[in-house]
MARVO-332665 format. One record per residue (C-alpha): residue in one letter; x, y, z. Coordinates in steps of 0.25 Angstrom, whole numbers, padded with zeros to 4 digits, always signed. Example, Ala and Ser with C-alpha at 12.3 -4.5 7.8 and 13.67 -1.06 7.14 Angstrom:
% residues 2
A+0049-0018+0031;S+0055-0004+0029;
% end
This chain:
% residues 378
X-1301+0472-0775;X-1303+0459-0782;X-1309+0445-0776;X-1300+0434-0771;X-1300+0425-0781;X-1304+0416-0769;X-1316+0423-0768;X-1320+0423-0781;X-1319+0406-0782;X-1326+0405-0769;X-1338+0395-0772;X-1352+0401-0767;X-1359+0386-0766;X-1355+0373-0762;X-1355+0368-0777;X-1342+0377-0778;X-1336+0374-0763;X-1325+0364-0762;X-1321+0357-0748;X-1327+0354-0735;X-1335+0342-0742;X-1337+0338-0728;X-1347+0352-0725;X-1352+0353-0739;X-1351+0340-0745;X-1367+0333-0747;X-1373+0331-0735;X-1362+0339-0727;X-1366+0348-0715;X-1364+0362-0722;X-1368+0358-0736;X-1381+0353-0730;X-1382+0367-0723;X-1380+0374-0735;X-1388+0366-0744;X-1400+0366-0734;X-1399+0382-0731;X-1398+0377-0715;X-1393+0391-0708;X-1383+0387-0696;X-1371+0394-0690;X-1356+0388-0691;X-1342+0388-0692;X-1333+0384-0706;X-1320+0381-0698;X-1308+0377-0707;X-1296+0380-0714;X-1294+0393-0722;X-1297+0391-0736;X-1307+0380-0735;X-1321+0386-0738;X-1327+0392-0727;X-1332+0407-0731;X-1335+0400-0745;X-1344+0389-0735;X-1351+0401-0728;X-1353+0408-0740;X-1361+0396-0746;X-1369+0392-0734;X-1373+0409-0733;X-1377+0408-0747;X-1384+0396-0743;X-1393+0399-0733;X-1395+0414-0740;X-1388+0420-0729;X-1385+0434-0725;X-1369+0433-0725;X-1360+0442-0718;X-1345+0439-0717;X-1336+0443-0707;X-1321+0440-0704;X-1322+0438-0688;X-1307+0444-0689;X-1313+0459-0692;X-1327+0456-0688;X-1333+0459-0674;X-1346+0462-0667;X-1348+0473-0674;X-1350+0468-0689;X-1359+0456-0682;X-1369+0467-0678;X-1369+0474-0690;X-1373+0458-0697;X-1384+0455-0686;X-1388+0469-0687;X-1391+0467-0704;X-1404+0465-0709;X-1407+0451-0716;X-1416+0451-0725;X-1426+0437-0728;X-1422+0429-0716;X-1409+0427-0720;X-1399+0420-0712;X-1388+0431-0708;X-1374+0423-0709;X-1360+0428-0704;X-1348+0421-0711;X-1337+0425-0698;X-1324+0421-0704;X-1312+0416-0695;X-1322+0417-0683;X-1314+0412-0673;X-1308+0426-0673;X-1320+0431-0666;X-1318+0433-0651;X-1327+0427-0641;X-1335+0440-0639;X-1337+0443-0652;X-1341+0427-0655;X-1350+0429-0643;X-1357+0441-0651;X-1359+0431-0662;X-1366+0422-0654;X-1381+0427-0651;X-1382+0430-0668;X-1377+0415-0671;X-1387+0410-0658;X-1399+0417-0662;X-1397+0414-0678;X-1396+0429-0681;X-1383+0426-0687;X-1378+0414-0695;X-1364+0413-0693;X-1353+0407-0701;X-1339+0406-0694;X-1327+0402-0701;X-1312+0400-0694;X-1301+0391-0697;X-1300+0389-0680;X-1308+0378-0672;X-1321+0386-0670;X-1320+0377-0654;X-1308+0386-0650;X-1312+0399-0658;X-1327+0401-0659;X-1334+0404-0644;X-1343+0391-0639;X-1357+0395-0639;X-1356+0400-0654;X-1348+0387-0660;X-1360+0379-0652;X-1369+0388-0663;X-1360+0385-0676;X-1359+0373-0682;X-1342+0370-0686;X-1340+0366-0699;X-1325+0361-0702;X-1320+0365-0715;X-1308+0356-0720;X-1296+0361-0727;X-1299+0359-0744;X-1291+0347-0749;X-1282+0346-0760;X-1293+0343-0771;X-1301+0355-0765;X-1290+0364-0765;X-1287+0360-0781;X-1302+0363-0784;X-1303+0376-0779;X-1289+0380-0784;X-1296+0377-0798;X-1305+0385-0794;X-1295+0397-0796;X-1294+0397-0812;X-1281+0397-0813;X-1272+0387-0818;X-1263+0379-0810;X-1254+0368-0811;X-1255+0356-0803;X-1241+0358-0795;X-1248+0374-0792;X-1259+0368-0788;X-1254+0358-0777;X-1244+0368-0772;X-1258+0378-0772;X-1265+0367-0762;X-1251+0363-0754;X-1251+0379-0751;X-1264+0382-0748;X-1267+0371-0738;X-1281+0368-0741;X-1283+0383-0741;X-1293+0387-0755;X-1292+0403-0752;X-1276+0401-0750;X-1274+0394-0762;X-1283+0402-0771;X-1277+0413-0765;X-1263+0409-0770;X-1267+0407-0783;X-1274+0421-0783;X-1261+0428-0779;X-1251+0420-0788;X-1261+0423-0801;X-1259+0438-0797;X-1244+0436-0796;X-1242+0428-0807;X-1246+0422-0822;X-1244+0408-0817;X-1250+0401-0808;X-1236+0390-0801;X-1231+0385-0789;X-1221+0395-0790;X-1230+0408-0793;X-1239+0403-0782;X-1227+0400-0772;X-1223+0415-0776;X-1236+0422-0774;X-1238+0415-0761;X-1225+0419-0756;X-1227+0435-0761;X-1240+0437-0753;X-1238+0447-0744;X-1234+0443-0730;X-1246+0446-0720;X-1252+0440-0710;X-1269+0441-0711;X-1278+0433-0699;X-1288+0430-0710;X-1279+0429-0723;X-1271+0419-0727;X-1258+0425-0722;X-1264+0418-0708;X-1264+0405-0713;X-1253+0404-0720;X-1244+0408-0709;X-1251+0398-0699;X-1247+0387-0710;X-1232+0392-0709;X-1233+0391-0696;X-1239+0377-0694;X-1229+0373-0707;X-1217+0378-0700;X-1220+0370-0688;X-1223+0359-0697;X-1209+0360-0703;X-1203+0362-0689;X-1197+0376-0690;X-1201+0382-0679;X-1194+0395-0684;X-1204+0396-0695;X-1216+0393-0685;X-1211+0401-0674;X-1211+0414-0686;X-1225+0412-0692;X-1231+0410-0677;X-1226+0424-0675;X-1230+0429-0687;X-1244+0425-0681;X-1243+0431-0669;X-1237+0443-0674;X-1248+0445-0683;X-1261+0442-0673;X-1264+0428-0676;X-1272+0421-0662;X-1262+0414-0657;X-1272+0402-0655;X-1273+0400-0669;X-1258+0398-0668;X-1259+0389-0656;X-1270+0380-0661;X-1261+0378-0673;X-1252+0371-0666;X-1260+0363-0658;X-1264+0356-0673;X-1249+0356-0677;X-1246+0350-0665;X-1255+0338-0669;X-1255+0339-0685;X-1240+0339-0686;X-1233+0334-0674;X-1242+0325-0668;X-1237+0312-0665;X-1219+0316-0665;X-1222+0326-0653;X-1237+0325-0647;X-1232+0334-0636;X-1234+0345-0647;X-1248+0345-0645;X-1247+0348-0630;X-1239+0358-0634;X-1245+0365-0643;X-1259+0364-0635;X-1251+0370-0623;X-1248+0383-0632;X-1263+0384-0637;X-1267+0384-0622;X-1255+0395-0620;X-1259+0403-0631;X-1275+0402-0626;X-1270+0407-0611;X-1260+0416-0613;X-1262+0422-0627;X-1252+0433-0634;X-1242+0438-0634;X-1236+0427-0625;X-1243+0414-0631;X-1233+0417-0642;X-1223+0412-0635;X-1232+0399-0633;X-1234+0399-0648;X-1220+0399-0649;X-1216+0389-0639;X-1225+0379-0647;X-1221+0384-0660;X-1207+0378-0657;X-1211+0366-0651;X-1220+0363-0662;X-1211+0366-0674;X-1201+0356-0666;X-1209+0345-0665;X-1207+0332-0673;X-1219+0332-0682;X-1229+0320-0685;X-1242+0321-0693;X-1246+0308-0691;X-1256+0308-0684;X-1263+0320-0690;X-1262+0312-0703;X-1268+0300-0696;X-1280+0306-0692;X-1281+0313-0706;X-1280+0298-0713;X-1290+0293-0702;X-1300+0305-0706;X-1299+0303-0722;X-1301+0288-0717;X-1313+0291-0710;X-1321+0300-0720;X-1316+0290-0733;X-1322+0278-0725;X-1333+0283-0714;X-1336+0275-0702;X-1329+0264-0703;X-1335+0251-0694;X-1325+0252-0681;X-1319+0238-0678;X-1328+0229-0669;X-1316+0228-0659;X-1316+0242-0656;X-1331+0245-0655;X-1338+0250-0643;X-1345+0238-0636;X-1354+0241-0626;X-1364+0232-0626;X-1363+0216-0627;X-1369+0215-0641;X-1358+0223-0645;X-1348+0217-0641;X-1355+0204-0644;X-1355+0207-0660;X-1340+0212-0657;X-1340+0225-0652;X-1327+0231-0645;X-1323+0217-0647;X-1308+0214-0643;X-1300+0214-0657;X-1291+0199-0658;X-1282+0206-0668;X-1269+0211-0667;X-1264+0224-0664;X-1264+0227-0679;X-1278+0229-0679;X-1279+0244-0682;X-1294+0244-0675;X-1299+0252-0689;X-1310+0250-0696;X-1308+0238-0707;X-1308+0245-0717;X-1295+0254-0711;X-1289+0244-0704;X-1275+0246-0711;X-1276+0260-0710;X-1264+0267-0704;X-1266+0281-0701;X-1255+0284-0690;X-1240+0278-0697;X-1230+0272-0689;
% end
C-alpha cells in the first residue's frame, strides 16, 4: 500500500512546519519547549488539517522520546497498559500522541490520569473539541492547551507547493477555497485528482472530489466534510439540505454534542445580530441533547436545525471582533484613553485619570491611534 502523499511531505522540524507562528514562531511557548528539550504534558486543539501530529511528532523527536500513537477512537485501556508496561531504555521520556481525545470516556480518561500525574507517561492529546467540555477536570488541570489556528491562505499556497505538482493559479485558489484551511484535505485532493487524471484543473479537481466514494468515517475526512454542508446549508438557509446532512450524522454515529455545539457557534458567527434569539435557542438544544440524549434529542436537533436555517443571517459582529483582533496583534497595547482609565486614587485622577471626556458623542473612546476605526457597520 503506498504512503499518502501527505505523509510523505510531512516536515519532521520546525524549519519545514508552516502555521501556528503563534506556538512556534521565536520566542513562542511551544518553540521554546522544543528548542530547550522541556518535557510537559498538553493538548494541540485545533482544526483538522492544521499541523497537530506533525507538532507532536517534532516535539517527541525533540525531547528523544519514546512515541506511541493511538487513535482514542479504537484505543482503550488495554493498549495503555501494554505502553506503561514497555520497557524504556536510557531514561527516555515515554510520550503517547492520543489522537481526537476527547473521544475517550470519563473512565477510560480517568485510567490516564495517575500515568500523566506521576510522569510515567507524557501525553500528547489532540481534538478538534474544546478540551473544557471534553477532557475530564483533574487531567486538563495536568495539560497545558495549546490552540492551533486554522492555516491561512499564504500558508495553505506554501504547502500546496509543497506537492510537486503543477498548478495554475485559478487551481490553486479554488484548492484553498475548498479546503478550508485544511492542509491534509487539499493535499489529498490533489493526490486523488493526479490519479484520476493527466491534468491537474478546476475541473478534474471538481470531478475527483465529486467521484470519491460516499462514506461517512468519524476520523476521516468524510466527517468534516459533512459537518461543512451542514453548517453551509444553514448558512444559505435551506433548511431541507441541513435537515439531510444532520441525519446523515445521526444515522452514521456522530455524538450528537458535536452537532449541537455547532450550532451554538452558528448561532453567533452567522446570525448574530438579525435574530440574537438564535443563540438562546441553540444553547436550549445543547442543554437538550446533554439531558436527554438519543434517540430523542434528534428531535431537538431537528427543531433547532429549522429554526436556525430560517433565521435572518448577520455576521457582523463576528467580523468585528475578527477586525478588532487583527487590530490588536498588528498594533499591541495601545495606551487606553485617559478619560476612561480607572482612577482610584486622587493622583490619578489629578494627572487625568477617568477624567469626564468634554467631547462629543463622536468620540469612539479608542485608542488615538484607532480612533476612526469602525469595526461594527451601520
Amino acid at each position: 500500500m503506498n504512503e499518502p502523499l501527505a505523509n510523505r511531505i510531512r516536515p519532521t522540524s520546525l524549519e519545514g512546519y508552516v502555521g501556528q507562528k503563534h506556538l512556534v514562531g521565536e520566542g513562542k511557548p511551544l518553540r521554546k519547549a522544543i528548542e530547550n528539550g522541556h518535557v510537559l504534558s498538553f493538548v494541540l486543539w485545533g482544526p483538522p488539517g492544521v499541523g497537530k501530529t506533525t507538532l507532536a511528532r517534532i516535539y517527541s523527536n525533540a525531547i528523544n522520546a519514546d512515541l506511541h500513537e493511538l487513535s482514542a477512537v479504537s484505543a482503550g485501556k488495554p493498549d495503555i497498559r501494554k505502553i506503561i508496561e514497555t520497557p524504556v531504555s536510557d531514561d527516555r521520556p515515554r510520550v503517547l500522541f492520543l489522537d481526537e481525545i476527547h473521544r475517550f470516556n470519563k473512565a477510560q480518561q480517568d485510567f490516564l490520569l495517575p500515568y500523566v500525574e506521576s510522569g510515567e507517561l507524557v501525553l500528547i492529546g489532540a481534538t478538534t473539541e474544546n478540551p473544557s467540555f471534553e477532557v475530564i477536570s483533574p487531567l486538563l488541570s495536568r495539560l497545558r492547551v495549546f490552540v492551533l489556528e486554522e492555516l491561512n491562505e499564504e500558508e495553505m499556497a506554501e504547502i500546496i507547493g509543497r506537492t510537486g505538482f503543477e498548478i495554475d493559479n485559478a487551481s490553486r485558489e479554488w484548492m484553498i477555497s475548498m479546503a478550508n484551511g485544511d492542509a491534509r484535505q487539499a493535499i489529498t485532493m490533489l493526490e486523488n485528482t493526479n490519479e484520476l487524471y493527466s491534468e491537474i484543473n478546476v475541473a478534474n479537481l471538481t470531478n475527483a472530489l465529486q467521484s470519491k466514494f460516499l462514506r461517512y468515517d468519524k476520523r476521516g475526512e468524510e466527517h468534516y466534510n459533512t459537518i461543512s454542508a451542514f453548517i453551509k446549508s444553514m448558512r444559505a438557509s435551506k433548511p431541507d439540505a441541513a435537515m439531510y446532512y444532520m441525519a446523515r450524522m445521526i444515522d452514521a454515529g456522530e455524538d450528537p454534542k458535536f452537532i449541537a455545539r455547532r450550532m451554538v457557534i452558528f448561532a453567533s458567527e452567522d446570525i448574530g445580530l438579525a435574530q440574537p434569539t438564535a443563540l438562546v435557542v441553540a444553547n436550549a438544544v445543547f442543554r437538550a441533547v446533554e439531558t436527554i440524549g438519543l434517540p430523542e434529542a434528534a428531535i431537538n436537533l431537528a427543531h433547532g436545525v429549522a429554526y436556525l436555517s430560517n433565521a435572518k443571517k448577520d455576521r457582523s459582529a463576528y467580523n468585528a471582533y475578527k477586525e478588532a483582533m487583527n487590530d490588536v496583534k498588528r498594533h499591541g497595547n495601545l495606551p487606553v484613553p485617559m478619560e476612561i482609565r480607572n482612577a482610584p486614587t486622587e493622583l490619578m485622577k489629578r494627572v487625568g485619570y477617568g477624567k469626564k471626556s468634554t467631547s462629543d458623542d463622536n468620540d469612539s473612546l479608542l485608542p488615538d491611534e484607532l480612533k476612526d476605526r469602525k469595526y461594527l457597520r451601520d
